[in-house]
HTML snippet that shows the backbone in 3Dmol.js (N, CA, C, O; Angstrom):
<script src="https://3Dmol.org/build/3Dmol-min.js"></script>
<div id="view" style="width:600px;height:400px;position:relative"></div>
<script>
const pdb = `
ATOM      1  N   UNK A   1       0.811  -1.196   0.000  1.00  0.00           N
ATOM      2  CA  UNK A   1       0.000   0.000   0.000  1.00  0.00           C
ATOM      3  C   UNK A   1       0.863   1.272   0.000  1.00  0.00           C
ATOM      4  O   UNK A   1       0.334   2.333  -0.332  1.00  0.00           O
ATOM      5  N   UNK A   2       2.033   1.236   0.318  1.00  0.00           N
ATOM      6  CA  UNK A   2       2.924   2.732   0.280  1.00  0.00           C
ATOM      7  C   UNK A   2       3.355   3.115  -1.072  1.00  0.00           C
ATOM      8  O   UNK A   2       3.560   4.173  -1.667  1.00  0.00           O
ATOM      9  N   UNK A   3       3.432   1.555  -1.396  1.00  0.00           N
ATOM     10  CA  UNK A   3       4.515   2.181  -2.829  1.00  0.00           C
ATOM     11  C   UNK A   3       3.907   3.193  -3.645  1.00  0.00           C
ATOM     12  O   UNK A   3       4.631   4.017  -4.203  1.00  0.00           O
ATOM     13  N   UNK A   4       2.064   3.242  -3.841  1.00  0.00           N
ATOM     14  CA  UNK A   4       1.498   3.589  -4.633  1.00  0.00           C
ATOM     15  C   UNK A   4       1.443   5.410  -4.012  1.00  0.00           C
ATOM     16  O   UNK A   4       1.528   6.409  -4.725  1.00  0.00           O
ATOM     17  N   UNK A   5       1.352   5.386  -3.180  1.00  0.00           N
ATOM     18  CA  UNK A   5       1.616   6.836  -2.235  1.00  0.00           C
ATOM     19  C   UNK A   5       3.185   7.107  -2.635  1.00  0.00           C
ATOM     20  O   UNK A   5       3.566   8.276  -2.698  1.00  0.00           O
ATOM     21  N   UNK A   6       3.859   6.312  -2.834  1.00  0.00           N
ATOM     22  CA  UNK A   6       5.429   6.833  -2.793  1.00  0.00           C
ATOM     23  C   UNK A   6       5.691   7.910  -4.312  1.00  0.00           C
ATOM     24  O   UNK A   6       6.181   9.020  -4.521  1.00  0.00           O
ATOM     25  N   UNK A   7       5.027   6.789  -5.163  1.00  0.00           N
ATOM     26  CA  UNK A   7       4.784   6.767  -6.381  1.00  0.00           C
ATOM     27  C   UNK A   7       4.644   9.151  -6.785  1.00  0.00           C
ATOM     28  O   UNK A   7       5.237  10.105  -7.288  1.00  0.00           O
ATOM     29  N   UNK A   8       3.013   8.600  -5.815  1.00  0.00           N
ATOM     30  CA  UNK A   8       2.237  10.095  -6.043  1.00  0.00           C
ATOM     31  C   UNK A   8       3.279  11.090  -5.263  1.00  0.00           C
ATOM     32  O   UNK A   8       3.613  12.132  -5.827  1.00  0.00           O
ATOM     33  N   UNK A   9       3.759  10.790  -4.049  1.00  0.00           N
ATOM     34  CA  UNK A   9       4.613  11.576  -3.586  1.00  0.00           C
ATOM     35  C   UNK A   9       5.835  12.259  -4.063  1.00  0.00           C
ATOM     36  O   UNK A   9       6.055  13.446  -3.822  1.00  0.00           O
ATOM     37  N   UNK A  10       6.536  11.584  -4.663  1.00  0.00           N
ATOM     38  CA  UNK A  10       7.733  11.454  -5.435  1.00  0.00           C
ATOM     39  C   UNK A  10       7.623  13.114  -6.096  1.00  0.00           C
ATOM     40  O   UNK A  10       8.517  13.893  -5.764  1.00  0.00           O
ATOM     41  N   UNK A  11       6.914  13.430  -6.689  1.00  0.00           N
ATOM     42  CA  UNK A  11       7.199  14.638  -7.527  1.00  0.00           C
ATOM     43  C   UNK A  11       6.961  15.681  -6.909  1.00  0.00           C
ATOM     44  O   UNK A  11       7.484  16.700  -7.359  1.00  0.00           O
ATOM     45  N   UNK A  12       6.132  15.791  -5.726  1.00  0.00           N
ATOM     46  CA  UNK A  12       5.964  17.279  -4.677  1.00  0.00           C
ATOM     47  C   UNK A  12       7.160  16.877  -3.514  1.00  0.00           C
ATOM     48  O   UNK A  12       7.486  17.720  -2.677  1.00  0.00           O
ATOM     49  N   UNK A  13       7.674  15.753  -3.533  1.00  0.00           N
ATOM     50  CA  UNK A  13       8.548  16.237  -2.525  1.00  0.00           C
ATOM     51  C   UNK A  13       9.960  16.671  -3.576  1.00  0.00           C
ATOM     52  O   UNK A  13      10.698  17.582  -3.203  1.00  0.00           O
ATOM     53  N   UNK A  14      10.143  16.187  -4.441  1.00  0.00           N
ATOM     54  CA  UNK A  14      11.395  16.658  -5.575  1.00  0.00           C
ATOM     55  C   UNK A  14      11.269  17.992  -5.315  1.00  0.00           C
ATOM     56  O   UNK A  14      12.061  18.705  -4.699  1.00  0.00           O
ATOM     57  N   UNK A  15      10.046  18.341  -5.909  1.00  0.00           N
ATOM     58  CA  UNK A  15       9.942  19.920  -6.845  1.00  0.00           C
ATOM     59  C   UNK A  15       9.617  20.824  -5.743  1.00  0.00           C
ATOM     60  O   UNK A  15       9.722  22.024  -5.995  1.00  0.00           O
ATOM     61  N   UNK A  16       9.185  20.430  -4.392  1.00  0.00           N
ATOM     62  CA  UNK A  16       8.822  21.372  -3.534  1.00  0.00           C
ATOM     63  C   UNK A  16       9.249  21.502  -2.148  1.00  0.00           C
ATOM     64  O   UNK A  16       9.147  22.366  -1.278  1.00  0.00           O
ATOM     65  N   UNK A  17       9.799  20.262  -2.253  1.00  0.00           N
ATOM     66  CA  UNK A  17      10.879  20.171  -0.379  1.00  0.00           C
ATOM     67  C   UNK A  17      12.471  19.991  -0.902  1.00  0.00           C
ATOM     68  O   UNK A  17      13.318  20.866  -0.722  1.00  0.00           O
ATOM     69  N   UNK A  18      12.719  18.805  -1.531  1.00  0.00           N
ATOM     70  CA  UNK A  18      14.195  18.527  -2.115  1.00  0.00           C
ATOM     71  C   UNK A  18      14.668  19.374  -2.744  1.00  0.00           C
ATOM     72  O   UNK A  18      15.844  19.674  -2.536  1.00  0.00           O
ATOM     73  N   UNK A  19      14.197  19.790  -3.353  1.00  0.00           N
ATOM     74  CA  UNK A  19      15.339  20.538  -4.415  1.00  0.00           C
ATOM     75  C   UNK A  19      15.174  22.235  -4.200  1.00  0.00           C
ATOM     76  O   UNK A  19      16.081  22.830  -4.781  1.00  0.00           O
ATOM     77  N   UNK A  20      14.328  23.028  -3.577  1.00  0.00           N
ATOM     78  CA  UNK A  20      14.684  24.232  -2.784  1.00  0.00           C
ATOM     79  C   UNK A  20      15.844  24.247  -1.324  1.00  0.00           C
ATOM     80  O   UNK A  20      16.595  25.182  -1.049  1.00  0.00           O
ATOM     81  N   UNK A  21      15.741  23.239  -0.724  1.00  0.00           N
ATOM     82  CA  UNK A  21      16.634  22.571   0.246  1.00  0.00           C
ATOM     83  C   UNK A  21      17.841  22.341  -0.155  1.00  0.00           C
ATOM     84  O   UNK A  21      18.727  22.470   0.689  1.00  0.00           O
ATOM     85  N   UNK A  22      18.198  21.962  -1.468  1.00  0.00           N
ATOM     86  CA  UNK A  22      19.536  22.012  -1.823  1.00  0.00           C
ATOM     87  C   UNK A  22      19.973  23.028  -2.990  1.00  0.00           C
ATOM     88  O   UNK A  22      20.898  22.754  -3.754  1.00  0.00           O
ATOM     89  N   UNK A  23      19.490  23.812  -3.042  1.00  0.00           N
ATOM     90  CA  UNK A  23      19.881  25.222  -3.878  1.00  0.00           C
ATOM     91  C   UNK A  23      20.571  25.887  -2.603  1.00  0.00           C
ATOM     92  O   UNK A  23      20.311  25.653  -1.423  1.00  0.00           O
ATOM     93  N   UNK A  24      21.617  26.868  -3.182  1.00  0.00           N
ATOM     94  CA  UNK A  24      22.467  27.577  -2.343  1.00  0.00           C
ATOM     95  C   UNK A  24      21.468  28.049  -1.286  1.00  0.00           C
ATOM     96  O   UNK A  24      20.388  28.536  -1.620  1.00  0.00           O
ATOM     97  N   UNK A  25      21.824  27.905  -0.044  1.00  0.00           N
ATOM     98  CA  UNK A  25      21.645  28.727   1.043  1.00  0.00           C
ATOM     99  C   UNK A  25      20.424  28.231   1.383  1.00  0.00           C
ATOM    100  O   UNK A  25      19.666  29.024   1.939  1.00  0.00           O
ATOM    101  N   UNK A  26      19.922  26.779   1.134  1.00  0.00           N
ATOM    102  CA  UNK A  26      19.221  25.844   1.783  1.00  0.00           C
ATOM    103  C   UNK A  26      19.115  24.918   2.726  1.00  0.00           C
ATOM    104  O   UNK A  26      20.286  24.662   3.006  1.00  0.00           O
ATOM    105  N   UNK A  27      18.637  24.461   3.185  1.00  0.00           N
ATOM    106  CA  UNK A  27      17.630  23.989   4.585  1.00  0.00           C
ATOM    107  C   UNK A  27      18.936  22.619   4.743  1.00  0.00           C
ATOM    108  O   UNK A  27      19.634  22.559   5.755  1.00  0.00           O
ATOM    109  N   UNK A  28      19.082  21.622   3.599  1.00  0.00           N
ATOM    110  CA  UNK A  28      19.872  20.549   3.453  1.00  0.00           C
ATOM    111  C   UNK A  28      21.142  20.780   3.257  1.00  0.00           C
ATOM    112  O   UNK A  28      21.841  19.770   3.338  1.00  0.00           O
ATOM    113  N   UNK A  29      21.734  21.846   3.006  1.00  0.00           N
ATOM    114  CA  UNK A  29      22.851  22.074   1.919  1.00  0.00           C
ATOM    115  C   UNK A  29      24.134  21.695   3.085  1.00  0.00           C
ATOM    116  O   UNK A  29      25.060  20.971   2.723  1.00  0.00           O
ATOM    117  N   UNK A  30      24.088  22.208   4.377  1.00  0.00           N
ATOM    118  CA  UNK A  30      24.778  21.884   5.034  1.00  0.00           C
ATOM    119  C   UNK A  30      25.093  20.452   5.589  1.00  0.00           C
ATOM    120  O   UNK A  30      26.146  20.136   6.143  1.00  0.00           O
ATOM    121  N   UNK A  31      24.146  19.730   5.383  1.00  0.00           N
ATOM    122  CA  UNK A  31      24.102  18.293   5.778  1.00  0.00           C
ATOM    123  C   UNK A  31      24.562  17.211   4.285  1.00  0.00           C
ATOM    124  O   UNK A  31      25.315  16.282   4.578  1.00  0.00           O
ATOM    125  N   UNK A  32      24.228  17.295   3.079  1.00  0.00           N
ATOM    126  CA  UNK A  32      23.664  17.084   2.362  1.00  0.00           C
ATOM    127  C   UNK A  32      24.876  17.589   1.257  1.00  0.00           C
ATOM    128  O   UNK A  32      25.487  16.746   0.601  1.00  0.00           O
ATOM    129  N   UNK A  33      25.094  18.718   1.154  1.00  0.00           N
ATOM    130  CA  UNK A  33      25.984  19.864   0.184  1.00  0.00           C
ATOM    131  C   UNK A  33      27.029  18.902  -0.429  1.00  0.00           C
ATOM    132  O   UNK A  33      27.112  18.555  -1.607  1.00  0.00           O
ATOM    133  N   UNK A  34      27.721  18.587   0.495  1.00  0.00           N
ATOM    134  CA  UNK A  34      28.913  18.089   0.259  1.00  0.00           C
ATOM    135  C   UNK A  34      28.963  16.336  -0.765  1.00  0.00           C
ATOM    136  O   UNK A  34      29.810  15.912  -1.551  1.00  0.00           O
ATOM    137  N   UNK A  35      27.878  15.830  -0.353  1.00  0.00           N
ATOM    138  CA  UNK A  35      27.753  14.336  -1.044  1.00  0.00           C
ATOM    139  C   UNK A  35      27.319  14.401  -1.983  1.00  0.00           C
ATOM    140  O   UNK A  35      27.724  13.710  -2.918  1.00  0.00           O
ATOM    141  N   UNK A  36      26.038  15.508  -2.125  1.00  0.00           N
ATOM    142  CA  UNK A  36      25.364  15.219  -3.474  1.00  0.00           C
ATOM    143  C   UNK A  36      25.379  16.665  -4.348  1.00  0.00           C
ATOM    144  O   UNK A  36      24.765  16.757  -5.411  1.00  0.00           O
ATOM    145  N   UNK A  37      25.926  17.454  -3.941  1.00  0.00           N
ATOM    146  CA  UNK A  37      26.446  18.929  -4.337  1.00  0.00           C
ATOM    147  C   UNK A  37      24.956  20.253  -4.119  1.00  0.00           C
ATOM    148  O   UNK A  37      24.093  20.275  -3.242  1.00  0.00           O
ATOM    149  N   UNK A  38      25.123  20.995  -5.041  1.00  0.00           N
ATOM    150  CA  UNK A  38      24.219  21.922  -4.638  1.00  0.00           C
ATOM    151  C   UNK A  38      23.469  22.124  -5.994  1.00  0.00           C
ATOM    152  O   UNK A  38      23.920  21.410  -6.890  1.00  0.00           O
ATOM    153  N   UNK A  39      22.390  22.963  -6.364  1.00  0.00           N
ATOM    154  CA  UNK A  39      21.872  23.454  -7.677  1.00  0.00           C
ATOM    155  C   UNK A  39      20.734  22.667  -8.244  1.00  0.00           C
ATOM    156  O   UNK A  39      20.215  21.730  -7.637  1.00  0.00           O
ATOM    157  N   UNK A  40      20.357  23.087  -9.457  1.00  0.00           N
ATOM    158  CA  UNK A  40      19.581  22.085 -10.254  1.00  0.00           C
ATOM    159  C   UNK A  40      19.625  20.190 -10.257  1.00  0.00           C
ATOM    160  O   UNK A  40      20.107  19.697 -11.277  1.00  0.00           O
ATOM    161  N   UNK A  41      19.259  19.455  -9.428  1.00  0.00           N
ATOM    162  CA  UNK A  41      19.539  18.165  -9.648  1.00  0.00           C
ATOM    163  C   UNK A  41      20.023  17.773  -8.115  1.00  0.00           C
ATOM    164  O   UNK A  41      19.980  16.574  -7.836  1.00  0.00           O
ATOM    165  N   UNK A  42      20.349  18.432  -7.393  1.00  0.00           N
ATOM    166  CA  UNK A  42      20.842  18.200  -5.913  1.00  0.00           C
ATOM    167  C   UNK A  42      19.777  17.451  -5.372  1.00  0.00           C
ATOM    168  O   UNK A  42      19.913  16.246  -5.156  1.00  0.00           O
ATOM    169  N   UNK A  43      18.362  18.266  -5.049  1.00  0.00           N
ATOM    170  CA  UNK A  43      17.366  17.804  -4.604  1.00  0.00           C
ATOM    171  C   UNK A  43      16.808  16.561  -4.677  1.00  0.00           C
ATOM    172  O   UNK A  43      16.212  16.013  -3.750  1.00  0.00           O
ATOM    173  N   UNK A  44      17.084  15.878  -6.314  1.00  0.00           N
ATOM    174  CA  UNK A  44      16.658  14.390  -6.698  1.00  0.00           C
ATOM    175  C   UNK A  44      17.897  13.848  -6.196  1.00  0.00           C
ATOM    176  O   UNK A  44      17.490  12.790  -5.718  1.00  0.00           O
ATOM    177  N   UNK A  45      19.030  13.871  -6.006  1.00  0.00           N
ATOM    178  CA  UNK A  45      19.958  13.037  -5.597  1.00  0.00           C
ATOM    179  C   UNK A  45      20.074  13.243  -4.248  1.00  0.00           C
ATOM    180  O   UNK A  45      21.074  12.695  -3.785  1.00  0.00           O
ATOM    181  N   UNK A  46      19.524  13.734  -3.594  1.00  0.00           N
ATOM    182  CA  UNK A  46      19.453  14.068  -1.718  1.00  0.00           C
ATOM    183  C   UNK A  46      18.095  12.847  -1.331  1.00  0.00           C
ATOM    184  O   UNK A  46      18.121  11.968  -0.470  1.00  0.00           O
ATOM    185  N   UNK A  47      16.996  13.180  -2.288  1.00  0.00           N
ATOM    186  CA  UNK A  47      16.017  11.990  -1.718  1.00  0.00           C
ATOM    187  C   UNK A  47      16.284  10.671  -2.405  1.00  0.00           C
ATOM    188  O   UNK A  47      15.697   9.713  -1.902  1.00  0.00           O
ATOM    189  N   UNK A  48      16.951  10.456  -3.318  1.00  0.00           N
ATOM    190  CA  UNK A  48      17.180   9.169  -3.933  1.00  0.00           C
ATOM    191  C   UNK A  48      18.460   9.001  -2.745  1.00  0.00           C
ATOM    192  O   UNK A  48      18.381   7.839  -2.345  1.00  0.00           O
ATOM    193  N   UNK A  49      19.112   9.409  -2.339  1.00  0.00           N
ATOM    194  CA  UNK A  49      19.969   8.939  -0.991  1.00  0.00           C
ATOM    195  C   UNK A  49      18.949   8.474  -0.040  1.00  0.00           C
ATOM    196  O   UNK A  49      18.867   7.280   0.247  1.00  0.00           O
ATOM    197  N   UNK A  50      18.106   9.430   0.502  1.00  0.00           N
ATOM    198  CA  UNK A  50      17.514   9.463   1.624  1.00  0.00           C
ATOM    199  C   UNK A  50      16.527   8.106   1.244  1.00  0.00           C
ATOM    200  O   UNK A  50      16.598   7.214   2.089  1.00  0.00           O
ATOM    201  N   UNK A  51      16.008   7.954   0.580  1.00  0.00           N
ATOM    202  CA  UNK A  51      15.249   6.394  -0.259  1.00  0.00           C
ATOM    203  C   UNK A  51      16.240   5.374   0.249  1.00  0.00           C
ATOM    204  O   UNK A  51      15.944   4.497   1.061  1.00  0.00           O
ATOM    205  N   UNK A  52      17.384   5.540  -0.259  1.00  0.00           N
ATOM    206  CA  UNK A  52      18.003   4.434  -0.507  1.00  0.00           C
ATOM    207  C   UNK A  52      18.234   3.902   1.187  1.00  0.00           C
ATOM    208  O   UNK A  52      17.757   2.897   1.715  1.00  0.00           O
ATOM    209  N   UNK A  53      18.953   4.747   1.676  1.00  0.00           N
ATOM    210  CA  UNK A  53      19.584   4.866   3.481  1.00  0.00           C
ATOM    211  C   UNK A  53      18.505   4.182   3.829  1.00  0.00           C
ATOM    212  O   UNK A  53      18.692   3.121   4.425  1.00  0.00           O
ATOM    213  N   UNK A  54      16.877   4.698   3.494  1.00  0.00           N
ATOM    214  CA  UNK A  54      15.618   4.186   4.506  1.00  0.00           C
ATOM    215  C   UNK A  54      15.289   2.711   3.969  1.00  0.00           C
ATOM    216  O   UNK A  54      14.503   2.079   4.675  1.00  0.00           O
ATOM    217  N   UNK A  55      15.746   2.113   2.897  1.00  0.00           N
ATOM    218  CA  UNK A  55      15.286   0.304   2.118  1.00  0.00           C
ATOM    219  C   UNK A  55      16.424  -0.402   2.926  1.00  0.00           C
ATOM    220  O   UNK A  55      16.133  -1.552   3.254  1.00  0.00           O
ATOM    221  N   UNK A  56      17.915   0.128   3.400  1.00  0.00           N
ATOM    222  CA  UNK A  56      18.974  -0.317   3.715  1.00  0.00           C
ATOM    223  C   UNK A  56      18.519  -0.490   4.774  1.00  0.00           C
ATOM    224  O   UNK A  56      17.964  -1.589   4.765  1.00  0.00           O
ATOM    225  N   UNK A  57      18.426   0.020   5.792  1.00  0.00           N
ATOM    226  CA  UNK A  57      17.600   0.902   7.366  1.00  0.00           C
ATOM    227  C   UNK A  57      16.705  -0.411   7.325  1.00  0.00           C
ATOM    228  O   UNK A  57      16.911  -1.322   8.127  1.00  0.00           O
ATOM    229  N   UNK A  58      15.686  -0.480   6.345  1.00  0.00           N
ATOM    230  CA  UNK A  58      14.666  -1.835   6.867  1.00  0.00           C
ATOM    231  C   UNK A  58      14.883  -2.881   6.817  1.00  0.00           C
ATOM    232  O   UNK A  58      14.441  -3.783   7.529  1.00  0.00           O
ATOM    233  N   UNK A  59      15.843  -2.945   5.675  1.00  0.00           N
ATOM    234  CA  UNK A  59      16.534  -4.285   5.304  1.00  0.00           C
ATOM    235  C   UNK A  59      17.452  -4.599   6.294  1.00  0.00           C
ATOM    236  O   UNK A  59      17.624  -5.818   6.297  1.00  0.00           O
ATOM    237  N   UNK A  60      18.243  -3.928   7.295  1.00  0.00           N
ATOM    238  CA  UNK A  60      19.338  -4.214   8.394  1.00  0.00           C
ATOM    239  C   UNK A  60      18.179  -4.649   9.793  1.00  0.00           C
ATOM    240  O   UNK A  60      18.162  -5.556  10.625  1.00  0.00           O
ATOM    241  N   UNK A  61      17.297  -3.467   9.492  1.00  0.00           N
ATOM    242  CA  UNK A  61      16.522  -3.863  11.189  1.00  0.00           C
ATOM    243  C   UNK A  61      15.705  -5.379  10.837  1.00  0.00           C
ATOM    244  O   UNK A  61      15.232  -5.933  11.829  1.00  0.00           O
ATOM    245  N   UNK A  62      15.503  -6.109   9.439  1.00  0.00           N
ATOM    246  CA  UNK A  62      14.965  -7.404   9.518  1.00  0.00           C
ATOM    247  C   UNK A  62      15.570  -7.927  10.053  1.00  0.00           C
ATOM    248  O   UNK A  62      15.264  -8.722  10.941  1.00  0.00           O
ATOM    249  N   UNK A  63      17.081  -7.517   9.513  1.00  0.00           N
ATOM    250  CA  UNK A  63      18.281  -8.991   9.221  1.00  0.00           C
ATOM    251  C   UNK A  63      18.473  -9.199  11.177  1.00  0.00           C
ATOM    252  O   UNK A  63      18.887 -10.147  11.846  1.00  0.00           O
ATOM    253  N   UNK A  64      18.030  -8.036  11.505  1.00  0.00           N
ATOM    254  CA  UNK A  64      18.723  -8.371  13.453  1.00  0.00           C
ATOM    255  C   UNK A  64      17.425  -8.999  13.827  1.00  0.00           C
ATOM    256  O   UNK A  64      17.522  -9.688  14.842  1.00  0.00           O
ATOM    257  N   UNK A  65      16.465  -8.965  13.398  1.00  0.00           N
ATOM    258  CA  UNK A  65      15.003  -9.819  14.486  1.00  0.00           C
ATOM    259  C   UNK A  65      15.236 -10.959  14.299  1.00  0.00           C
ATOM    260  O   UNK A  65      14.911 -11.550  13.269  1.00  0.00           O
ATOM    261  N   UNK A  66      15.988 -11.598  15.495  1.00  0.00           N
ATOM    262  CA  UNK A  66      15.591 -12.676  15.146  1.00  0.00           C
ATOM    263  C   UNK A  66      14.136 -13.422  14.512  1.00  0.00           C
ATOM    264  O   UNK A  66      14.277 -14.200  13.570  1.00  0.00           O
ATOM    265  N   UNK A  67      12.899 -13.186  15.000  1.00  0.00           N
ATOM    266  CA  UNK A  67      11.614 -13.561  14.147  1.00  0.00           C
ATOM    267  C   UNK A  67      12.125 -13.837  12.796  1.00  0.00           C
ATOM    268  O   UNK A  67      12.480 -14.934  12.366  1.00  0.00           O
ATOM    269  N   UNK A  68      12.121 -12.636  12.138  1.00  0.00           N
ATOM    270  CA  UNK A  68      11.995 -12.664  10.794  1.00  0.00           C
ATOM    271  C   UNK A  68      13.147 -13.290  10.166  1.00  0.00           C
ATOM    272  O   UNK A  68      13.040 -13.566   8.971  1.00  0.00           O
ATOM    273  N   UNK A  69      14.427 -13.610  10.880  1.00  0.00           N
ATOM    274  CA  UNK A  69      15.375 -14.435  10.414  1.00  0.00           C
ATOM    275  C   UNK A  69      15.022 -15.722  10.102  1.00  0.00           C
ATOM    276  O   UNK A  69      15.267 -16.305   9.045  1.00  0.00           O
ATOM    277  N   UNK A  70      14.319 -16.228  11.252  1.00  0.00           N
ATOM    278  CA  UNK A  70      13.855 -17.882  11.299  1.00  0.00           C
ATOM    279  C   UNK A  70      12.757 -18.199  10.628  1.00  0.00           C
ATOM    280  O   UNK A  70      12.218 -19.304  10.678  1.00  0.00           O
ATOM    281  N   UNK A  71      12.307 -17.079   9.854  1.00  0.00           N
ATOM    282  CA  UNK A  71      10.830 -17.491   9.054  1.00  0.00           C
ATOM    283  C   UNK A  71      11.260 -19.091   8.146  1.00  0.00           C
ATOM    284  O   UNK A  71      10.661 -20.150   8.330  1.00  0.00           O
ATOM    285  N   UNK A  72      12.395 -18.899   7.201  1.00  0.00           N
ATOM    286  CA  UNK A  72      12.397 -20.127   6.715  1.00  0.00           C
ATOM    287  C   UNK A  72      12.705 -21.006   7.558  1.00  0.00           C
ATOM    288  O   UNK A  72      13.571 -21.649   6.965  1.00  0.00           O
ATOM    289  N   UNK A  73      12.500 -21.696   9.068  1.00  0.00           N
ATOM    290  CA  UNK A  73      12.716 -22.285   9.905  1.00  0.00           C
ATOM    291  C   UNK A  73      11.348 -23.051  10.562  1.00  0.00           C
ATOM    292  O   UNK A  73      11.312 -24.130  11.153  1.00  0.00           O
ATOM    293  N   UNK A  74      10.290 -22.164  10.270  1.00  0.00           N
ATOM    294  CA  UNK A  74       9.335 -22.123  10.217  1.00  0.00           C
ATOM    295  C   UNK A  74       8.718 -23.259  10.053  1.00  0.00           C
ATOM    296  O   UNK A  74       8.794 -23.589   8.869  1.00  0.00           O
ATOM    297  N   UNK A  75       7.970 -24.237  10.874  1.00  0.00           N
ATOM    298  CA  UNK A  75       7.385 -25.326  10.063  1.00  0.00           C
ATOM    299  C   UNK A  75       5.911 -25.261   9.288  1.00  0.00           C
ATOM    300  O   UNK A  75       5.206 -24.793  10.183  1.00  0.00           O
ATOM    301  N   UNK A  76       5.275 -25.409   8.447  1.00  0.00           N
ATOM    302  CA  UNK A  76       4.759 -25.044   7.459  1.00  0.00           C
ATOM    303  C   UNK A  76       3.305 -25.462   8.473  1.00  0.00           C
ATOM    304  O   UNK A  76       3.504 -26.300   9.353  1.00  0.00           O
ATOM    305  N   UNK A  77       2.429 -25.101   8.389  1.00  0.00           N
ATOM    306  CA  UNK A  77       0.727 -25.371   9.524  1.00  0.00           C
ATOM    307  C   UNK A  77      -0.045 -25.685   8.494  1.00  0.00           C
ATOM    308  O   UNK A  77      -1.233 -25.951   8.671  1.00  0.00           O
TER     309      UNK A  77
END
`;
const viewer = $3Dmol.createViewer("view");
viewer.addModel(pdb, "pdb");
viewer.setStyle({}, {cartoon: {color: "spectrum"}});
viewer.zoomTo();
viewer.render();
</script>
């Protein structure tokens, strides 16, 4: 159910949070400035980071539960 929200989201957060945030003398630029630079195009490469960090982020907090480790351990009901 998110992806389809991610989907719609994707272009107001580019054009209206990301990428004013990384134009000179923005909100991100100090955090942000240095990895993915500043200007036209900063903004899509600040949330395609921030995407990426948060799939890594869920994918690490599975890999430690144990639960969800032992699913294939699982005997089948």
């Amino acid at each position: 159910m998110a992806q389809p929200f991610g989907y719609l989201a994707a272009g107001f957060l580019a054009d209206r949070v990301f990428e004013p945030a990384m134009q000179v003398g923005g909100a991100l630029v100090g955090s942000l400035g240095w990895l993915v630079g500043t200007g036209p195009g900063a903004g899509m490469a600040a949330m395609f980071l921030c995407t990426r960090l948060g799939g890594a982020l869920t994918g690490l907090l599975g890999w430690l539960s144990p639960a969800i480790r032992r699913l294939d351990d699982a005997k089948a009901a």
